[in-house]
C-alpha positions as CSV (number, residue, x, y, z in Angstrom):
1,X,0.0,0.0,0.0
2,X,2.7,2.6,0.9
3,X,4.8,1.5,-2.2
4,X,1.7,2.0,-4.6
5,X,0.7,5.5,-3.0
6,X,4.3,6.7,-3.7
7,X,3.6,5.4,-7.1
8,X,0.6,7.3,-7.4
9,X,1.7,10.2,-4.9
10,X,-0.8,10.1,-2.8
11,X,-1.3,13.0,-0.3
12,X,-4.3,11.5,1.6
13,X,-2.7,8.6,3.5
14,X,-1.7,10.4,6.9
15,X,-2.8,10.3,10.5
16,X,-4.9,13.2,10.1
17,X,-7.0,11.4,7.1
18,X,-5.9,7.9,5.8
19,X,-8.8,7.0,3.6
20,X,-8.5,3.4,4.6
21,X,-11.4,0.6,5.0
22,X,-11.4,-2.3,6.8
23,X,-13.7,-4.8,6.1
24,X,-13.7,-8.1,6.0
25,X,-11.0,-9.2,7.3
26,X,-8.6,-6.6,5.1
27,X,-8.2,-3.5,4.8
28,X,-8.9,-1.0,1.6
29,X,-7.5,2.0,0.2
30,X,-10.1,4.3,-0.9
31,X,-10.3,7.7,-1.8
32,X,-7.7,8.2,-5.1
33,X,-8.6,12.3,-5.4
34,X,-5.6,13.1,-4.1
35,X,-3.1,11.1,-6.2
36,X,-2.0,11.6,-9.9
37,X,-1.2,15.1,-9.7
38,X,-0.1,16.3,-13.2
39,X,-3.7,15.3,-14.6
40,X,-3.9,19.0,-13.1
41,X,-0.9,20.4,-14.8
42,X,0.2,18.3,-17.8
43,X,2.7,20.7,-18.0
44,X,4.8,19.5,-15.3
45,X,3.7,16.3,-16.0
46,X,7.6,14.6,-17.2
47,X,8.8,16.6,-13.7
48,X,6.0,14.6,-11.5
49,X,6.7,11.2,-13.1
50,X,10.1,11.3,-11.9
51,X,10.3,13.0,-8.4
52,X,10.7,11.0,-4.9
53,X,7.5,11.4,-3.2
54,X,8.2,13.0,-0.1
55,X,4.8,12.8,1.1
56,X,5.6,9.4,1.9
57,X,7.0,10.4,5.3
58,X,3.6,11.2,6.5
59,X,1.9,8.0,5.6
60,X,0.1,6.5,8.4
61,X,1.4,2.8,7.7
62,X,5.0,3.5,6.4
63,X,6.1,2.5,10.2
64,X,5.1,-1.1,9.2
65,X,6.1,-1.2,5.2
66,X,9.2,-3.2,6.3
67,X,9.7,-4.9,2.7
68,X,9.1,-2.0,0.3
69,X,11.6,-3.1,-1.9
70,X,9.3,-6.9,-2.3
71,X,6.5,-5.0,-1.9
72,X,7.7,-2.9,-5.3
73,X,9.2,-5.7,-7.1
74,X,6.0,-7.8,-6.7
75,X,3.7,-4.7,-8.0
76,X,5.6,-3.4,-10.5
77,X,5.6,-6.8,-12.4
78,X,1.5,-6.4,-12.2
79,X,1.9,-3.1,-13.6
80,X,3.2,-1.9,-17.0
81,X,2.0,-1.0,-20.2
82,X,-1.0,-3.7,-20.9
83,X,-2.1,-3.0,-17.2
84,X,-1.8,0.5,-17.7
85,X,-3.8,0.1,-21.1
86,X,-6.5,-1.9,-20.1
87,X,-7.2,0.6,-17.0
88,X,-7.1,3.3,-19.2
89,X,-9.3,1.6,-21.5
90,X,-12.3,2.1,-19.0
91,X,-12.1,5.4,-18.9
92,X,-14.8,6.8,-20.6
93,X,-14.5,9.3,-23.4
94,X,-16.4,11.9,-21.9
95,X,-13.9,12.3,-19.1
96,X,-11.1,13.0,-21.6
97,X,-12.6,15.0,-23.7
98,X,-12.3,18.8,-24.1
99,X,-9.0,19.1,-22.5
100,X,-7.0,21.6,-25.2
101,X,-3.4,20.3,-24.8
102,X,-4.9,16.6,-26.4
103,X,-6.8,16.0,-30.2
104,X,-9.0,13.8,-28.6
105,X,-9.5,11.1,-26.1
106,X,-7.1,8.6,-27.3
107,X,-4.6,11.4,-27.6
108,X,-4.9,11.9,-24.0
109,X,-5.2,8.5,-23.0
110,X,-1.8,8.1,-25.0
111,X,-0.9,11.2,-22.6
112,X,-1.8,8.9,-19.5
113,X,0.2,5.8,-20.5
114,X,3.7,7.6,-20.8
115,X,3.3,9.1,-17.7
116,X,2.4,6.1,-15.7
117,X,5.1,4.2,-17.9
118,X,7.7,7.3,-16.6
119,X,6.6,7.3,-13.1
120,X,7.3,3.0,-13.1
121,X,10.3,3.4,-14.6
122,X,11.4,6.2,-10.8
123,X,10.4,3.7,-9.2
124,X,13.8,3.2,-7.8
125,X,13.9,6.7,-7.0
126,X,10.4,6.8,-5.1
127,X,11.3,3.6,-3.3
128,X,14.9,5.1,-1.8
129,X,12.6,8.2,-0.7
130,X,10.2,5.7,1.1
131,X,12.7,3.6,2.4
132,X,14.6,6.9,3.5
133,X,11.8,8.2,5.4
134,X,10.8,4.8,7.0
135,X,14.3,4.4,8.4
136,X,13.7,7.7,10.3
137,X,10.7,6.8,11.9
138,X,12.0,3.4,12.9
């Protein structure tokens, strides 16, 4: 969970509000709004995808992500370009449209994919942030 917010960059997994569910037996991360940044600023966008996420310091379970480096190795083989495609392929086309920087939908979905494929391809860097900040609290 900590490895795939730094991924992601999740602001909203602190103490304060950590948008988590348990149910069942598990527990569930909910609440993405805060994650994905450069959606907001496609400017920036190649800048984002390859930061540390220093946010990472403040999330409420990093005290217990003892094996992020597993934790990344075992996600980031799930992860790549046919997952990223087949997520984005669920996006509807109305939520991509009318954005002026793209020609259409699968423009920006085209957009999407090479960040996601840039910001799995820091994961190193993300992961030496998270592992930094862990080994501070710990």
């Amino acid at each position: 969970m900590v490895w795939f917010d730094a991924f992601v960059k999740n602001q909203d997994r602190t103490p304060r509000n950590p948008n988590l569910l348990a149910w069942h037996h598990g527990l569930w991360l909910i609440d993405h709004g805060s994650s994905l940044h450069f959606h907001h600023a496609w400017e920036g966008a190649e800048t984002w995808a390859l930061a540390p996420f220093e946010g990472v310091k403040d999330h409420v379970l990093l005290p217990w992500a003892s094996r992020l480096g597993e934790a990344g190795e075992r996600l980031a083989g799930r992860l790549g370009a046919r997952a990223f495609e087949h997520a984005l392929a669920e996006v509807p086309d109305g939520w991509l449209e009318g954005e002026p920087r793209f020609a259409g939908p699968a423009d920006h979905r085209s957009a999407y994919l090479r960040q996601l494929e840039r910001r799995l391809a820091a994961a190193p860097r993300f992961l030496e942030e998270a592992e930094r900040a862990r080994a501070l609290l710990v």
